[in-house]
C-alpha positions as CSV (number, residue, x, y, z in Angstrom):
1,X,62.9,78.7,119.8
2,X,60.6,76.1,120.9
3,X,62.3,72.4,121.2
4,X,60.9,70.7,118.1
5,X,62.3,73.6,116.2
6,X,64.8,73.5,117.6
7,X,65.8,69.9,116.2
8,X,65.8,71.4,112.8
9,X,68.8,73.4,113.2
10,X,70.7,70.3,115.6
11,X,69.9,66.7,114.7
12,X,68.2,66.9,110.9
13,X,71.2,69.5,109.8
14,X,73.5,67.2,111.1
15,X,72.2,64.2,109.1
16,X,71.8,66.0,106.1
17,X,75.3,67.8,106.7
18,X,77.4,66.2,108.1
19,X,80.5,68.2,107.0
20,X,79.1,71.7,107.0
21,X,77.4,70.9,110.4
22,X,80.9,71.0,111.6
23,X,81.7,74.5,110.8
24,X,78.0,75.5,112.1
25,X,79.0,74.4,115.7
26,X,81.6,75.9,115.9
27,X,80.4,79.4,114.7
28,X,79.3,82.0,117.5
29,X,75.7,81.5,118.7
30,X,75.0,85.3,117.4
31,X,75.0,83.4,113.6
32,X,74.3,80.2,114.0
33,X,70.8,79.7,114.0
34,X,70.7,82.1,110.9
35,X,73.2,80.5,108.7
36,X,71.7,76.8,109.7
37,X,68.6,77.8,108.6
38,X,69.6,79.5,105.6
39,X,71.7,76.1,104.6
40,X,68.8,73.9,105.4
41,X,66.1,75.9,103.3
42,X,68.8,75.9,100.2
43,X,69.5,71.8,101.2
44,X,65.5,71.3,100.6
45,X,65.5,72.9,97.3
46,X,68.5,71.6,96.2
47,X,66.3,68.4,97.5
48,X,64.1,68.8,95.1
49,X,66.2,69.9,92.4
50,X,67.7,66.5,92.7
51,X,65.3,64.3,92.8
52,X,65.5,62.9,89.3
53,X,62.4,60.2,89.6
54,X,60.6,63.2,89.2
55,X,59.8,65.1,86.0
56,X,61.7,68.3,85.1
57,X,58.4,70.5,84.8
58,X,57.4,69.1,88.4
59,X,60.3,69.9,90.1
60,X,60.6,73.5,88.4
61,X,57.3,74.1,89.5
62,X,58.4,72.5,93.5
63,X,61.1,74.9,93.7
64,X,58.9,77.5,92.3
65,X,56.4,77.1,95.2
66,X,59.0,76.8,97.8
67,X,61.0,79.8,96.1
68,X,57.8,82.1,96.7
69,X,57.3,80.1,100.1
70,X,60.5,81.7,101.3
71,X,60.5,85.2,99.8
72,X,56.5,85.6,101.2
73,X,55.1,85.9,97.9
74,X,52.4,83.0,99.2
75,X,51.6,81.9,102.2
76,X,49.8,78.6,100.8
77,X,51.3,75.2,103.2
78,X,53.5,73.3,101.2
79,X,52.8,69.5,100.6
80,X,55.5,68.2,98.7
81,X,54.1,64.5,99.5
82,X,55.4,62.8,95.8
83,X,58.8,64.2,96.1
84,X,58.8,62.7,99.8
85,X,58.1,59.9,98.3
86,X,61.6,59.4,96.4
87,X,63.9,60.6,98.3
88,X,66.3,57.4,99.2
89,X,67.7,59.3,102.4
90,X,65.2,59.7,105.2
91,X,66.7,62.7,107.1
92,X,65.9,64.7,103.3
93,X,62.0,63.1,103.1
94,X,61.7,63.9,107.0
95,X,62.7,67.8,105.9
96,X,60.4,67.9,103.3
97,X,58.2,66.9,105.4
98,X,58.8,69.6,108.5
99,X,59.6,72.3,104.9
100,X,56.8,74.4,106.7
101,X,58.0,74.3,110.0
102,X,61.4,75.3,108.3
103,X,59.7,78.4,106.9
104,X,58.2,79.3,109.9
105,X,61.3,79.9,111.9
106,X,62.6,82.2,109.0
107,X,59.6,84.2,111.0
108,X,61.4,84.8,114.2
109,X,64.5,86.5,113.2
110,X,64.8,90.0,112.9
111,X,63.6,91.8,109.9
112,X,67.2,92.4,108.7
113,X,68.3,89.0,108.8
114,X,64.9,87.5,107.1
115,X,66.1,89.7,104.6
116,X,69.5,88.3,104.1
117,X,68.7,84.8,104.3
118,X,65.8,85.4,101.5
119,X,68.3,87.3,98.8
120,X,70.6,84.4,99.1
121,X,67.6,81.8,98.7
122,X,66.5,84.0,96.1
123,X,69.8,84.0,94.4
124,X,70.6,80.1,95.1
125,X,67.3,78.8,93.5
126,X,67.2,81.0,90.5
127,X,70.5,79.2,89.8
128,X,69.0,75.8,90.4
129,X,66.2,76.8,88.1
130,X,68.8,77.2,85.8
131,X,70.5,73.9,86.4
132,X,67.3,72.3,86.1
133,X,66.7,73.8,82.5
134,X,70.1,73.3,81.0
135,X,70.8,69.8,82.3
136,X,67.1,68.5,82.7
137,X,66.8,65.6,80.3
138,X,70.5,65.2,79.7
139,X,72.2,61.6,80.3
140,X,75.3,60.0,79.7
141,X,74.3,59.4,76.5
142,X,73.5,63.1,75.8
143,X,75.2,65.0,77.4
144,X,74.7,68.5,77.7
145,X,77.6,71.4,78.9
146,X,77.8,74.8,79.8
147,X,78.7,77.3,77.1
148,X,81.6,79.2,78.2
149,X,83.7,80.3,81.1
150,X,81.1,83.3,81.4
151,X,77.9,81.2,81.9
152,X,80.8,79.2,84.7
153,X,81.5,82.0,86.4
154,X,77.9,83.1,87.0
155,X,76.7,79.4,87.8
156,X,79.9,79.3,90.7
157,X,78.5,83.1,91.7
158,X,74.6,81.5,91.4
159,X,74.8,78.7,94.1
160,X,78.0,79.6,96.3
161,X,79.5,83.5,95.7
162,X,76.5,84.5,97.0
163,X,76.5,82.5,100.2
164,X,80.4,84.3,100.9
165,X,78.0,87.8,100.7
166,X,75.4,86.3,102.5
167,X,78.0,84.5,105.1
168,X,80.0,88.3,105.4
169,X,77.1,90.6,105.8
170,X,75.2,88.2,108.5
171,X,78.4,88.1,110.6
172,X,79.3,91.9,109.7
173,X,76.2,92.9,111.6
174,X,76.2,90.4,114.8
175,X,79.8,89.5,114.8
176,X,82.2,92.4,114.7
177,X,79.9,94.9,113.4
178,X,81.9,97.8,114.9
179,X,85.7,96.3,113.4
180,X,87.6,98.7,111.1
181,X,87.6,96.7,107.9
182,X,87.4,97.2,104.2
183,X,84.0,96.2,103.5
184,X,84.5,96.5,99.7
185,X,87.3,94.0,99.6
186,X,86.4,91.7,102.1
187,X,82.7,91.6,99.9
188,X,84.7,91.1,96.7
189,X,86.7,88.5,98.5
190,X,83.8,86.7,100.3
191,X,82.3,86.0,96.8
192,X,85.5,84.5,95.6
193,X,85.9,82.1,98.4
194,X,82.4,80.8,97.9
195,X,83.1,80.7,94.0
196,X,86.5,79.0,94.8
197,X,84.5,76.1,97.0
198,X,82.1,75.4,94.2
199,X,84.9,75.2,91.3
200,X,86.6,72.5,93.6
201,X,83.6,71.2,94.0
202,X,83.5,70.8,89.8
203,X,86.6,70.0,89.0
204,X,86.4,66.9,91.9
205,X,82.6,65.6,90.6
206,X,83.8,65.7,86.9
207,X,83.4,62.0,86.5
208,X,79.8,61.7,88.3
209,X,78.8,65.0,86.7
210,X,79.0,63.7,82.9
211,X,77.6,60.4,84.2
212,X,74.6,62.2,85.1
213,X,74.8,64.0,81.7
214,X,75.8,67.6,83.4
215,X,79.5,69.3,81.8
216,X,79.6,72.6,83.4
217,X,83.1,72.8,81.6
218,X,82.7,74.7,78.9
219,X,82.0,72.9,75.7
220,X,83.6,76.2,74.2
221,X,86.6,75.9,75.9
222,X,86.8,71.9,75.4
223,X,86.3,72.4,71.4
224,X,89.7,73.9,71.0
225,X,91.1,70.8,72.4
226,X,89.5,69.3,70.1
227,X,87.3,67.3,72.6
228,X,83.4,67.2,73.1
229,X,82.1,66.6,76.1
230,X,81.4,62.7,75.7
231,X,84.9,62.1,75.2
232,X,85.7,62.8,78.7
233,X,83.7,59.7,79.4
234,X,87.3,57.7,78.3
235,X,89.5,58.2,81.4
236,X,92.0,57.8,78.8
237,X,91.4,61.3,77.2
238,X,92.5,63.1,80.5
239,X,96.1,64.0,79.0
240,X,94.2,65.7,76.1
241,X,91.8,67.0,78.8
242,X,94.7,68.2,81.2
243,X,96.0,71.7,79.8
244,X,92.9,72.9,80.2
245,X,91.4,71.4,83.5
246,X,95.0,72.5,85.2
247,X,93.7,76.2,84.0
248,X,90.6,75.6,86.0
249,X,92.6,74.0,88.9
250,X,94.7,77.6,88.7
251,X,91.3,79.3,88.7
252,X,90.3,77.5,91.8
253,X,94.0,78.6,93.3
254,X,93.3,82.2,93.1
255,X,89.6,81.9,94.5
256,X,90.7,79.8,97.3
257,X,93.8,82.2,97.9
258,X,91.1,85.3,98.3
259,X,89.0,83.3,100.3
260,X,92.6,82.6,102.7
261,X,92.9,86.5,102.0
262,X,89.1,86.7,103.5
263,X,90.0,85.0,106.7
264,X,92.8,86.9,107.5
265,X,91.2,90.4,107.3
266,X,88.7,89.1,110.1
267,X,89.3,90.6,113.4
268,X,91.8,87.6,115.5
269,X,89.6,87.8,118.4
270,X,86.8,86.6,116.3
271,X,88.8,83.2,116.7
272,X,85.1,81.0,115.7
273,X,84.3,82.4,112.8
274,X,88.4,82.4,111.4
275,X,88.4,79.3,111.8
276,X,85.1,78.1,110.3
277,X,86.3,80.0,107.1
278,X,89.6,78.4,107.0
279,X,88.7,74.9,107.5
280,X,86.9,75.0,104.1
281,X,90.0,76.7,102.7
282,X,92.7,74.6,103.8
283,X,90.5,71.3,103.0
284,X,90.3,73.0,99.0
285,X,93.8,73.3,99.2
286,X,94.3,69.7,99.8
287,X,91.8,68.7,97.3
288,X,93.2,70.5,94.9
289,X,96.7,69.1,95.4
290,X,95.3,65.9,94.7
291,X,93.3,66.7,91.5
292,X,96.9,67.8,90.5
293,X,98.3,64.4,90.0
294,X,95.0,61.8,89.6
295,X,93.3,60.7,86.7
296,X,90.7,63.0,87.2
297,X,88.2,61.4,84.8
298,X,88.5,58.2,86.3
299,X,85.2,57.4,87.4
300,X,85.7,54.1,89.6
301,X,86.9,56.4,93.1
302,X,86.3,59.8,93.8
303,X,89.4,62.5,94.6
304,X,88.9,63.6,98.1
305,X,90.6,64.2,101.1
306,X,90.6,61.8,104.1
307,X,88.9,62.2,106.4
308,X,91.9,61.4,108.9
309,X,93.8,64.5,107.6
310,X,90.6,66.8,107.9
311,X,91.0,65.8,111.5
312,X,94.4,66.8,111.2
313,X,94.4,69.8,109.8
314,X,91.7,71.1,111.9
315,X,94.0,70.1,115.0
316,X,96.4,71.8,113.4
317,X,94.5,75.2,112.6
318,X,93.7,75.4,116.2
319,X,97.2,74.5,118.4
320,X,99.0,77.1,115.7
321,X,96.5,79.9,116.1
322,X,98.2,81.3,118.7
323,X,101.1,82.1,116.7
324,X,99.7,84.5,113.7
325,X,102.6,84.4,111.6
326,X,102.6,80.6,111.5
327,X,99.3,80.3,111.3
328,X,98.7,82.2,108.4
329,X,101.5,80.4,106.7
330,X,100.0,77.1,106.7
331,X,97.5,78.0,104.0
332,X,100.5,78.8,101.6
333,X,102.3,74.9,102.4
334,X,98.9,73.8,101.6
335,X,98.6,75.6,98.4
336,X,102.6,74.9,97.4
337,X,100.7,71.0,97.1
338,X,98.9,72.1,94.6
339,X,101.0,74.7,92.3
């Protein structure tokens, strides 16, 4: 990998990332290049996705090009000049920029893992695509909200269950490729963890989310309250809103709890890749322990953890690996936070 290209997968995932960049260094070098590039290819379409100063049908039809771009349906050069244009962060205008040099390393990895990284893009921007067409012209003022818990479960499996299939079969085939495991389960569980991270993810973003005129709690499911969607805009409605959101919060339990599951069926000598799944785990534990007790429709400060403890409980993850019965306990006094 020639130098330039190199600074791809280093310094502009770091300043896009700075949290998941994190978890990439400390992942073994047989993945890491793979799974950097496949998060920086779904960073620039979720770039584009985002980008809000330009029209809905334009940016449908960015992410189409760069879509096919990926999956080598066309090998016409991007220019994505307008949407450079808007973006207010310059490390995400400086990849849209290099979007073709992106591309082009997706070129020199074996044919098995081109393939991998493609079915997740594929799978990621179709549910984008979909993002884009149910929330496209909504606003605070009209705001518009998935259906039910069904059209949830597949957005959650859309933009992050597939990344726990992607993430398992990458490292399954460089990683510990010859380890006696239970491929079904730890599949079945690899989906949920990634499902799990993206339902914190809601539940945490509630406020900004109906801001920007998005719901993706059911408006089904908020009807029987009876609420509609622009009543969660009055931080005052979260006791009526709380029954319900704590059944998400117990949703988001059980993911995360297959996804601690999912770590622990790794082999132990695979000590890089454990922990770069349960850091992720063990911050959603936190996360949710806070949603627990917060107004969580307030929209003056957002619910996360500090950065101080993530430090912590990183340290933490590493001095008690050693020790396999007390390291696997720690997830479950994480979780007891949130029950």
């Amino acid at each position: 990998m020639t130098s330039p290209s190199a600074h791809l997968l280093t310094d502009l995932l770091q300043q896009v990332s700075r949290s998941f960049y994190t978890t990439l260094r400390v992942l073994p070098s047989s993945v890491r290049a793979q799974i950097g590039l496949a998060y920086l290819l779904a960073r620039a379409t979720d770039t584009i996705a985002d980008t809000e100063l330009v029209s809905v049908e334009n940016r449908l039809g960015a992410l189409k090009l760069l879509r096919d771009r990926i999956l080598g349906q066309t090998v016409a050069p991007l220019d994505f000049g307008e949407l450079r244009r808007h973006q207010g962060e310059p490390a995400e205008r400086v990849l849209l920029e290099r979007i073709e040099e992106a591309i082009g390393l997706l070129g020199s990895f074996a044919a098995e893992d081109q393939a991998l990284i493609r079915a997740v893009l594929d799978t990621i921007t179709g549910g984008q695509r979909l993002d884009l067409e149910r929330f496209g012209g909504a606003t605070a003022e009209h705001i518009s909200a998935l259906t039910s818990d069904a059209e949830l479960d597949d957005y959650t499996y859309r933009v992050a269950g597939c990344v726990g299939e992607f993430w398992t079969k990458i490292c399954r085939a460089h990683v510990f490729p010859h380890a006696a495991l239970d491929d079904t389960a730890l599949l079945r569980d690899g989906v949920r963890f990634g499902k799990g991270l993206q339902l914190v993810n809601i539940l945490r973003d509630l406020p900004k989310d109906l801001r920007n005129g998005r719901c993706y709690l059911p408006a089904m499911r908020l009807a029987a309250l009876p609420l509609k969607p622009v009543d969660l805009l009055d931080a005052t409605n979260e006791s009526r809103l709380r029954p319900l959101y704590n059944q998400y919060l117990d949703l988001a339990r059980q993911h995360l709890a297959a996804g601690w599951e999912y770590t622990n069926q790794l082999p132990w000598s695979c000590v890089r890749i454990r922990l770069a799944c349960a850091w992720p785990v063990l911050i959603g534990a936190r996360t949710l322990a806070r949603l627990r007790t917060e107004n969580v429709l307030d929209g003056s400060r957002r619910i996360k953890v500090p950065r101080h403890e993530v430090r912590n409980l990183m340290l933490r993850s590493l001095t008690l690996y050693p020790f396999p019965g007390i390291w696997r306990r720690q997830f479950e006094s994480d979780l007891a936070r949130a029950s």
